[in-house]
N, C-alpha and C positions, 0 to 999 in steps of 0.2 A: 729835565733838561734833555732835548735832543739836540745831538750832533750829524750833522752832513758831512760828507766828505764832496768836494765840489772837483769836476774835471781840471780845475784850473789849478789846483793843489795836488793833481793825482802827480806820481812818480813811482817808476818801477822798483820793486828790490832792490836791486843789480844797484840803481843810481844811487837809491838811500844810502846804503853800506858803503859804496866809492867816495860818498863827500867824506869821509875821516871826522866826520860830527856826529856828536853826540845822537843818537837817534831813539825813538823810543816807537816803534809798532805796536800799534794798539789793532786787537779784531775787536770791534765794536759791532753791535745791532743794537736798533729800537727796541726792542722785545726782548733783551736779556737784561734782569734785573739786578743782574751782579754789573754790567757795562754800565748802567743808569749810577748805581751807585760810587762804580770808581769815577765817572766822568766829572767830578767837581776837583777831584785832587789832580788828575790829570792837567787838568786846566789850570791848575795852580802852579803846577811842576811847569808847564810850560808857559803860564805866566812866569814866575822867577825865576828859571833861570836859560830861559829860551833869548831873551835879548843879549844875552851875557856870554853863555858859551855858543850861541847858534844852533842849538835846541830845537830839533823837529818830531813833533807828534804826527803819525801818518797812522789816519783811520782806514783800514781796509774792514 
C-alpha cells in the first residue's frame, strides 16, 4: 500500500493542534517497512472513527 500526502491536504502543526480534534500525526515513508505495515490499521482508524469525531490522519 502506498500513501501520498497531497498539497491540498497539507496543514501546518500549529493548525492541526488548534482545530481541538482529534488528530493523529503520522511520519510516514515508502521505504519504511514498519509505515507499510501500520498504514492499513491507520486507515481503518480513520475509516471508523474519522467521520464521527472529525478524525485527521496527517502524513508528513
Amino acid at each position: 500500500m502506498t500513501l501520498k500526502a497531497s498539497a491540498q491536504s497539507a496543514m501546518s502543526y500549529e493548525a492541526a493542534m488548534a482545530n481541538h480534534q482529534p488528530t493523529l500525526i503520522e511520519f510516514y515513508t515508502d521505504w519504511c517497512i514498519v509505515c507499510q505495515k501500520l498504514a492499513p490499521t491507520l486507515s481503518s482508524i480513520h475509516q471508523e472513527f474519522g467521520p464521527e469525531l472529525g478524525t485527521r490522519i496527517k502524513k508528513i
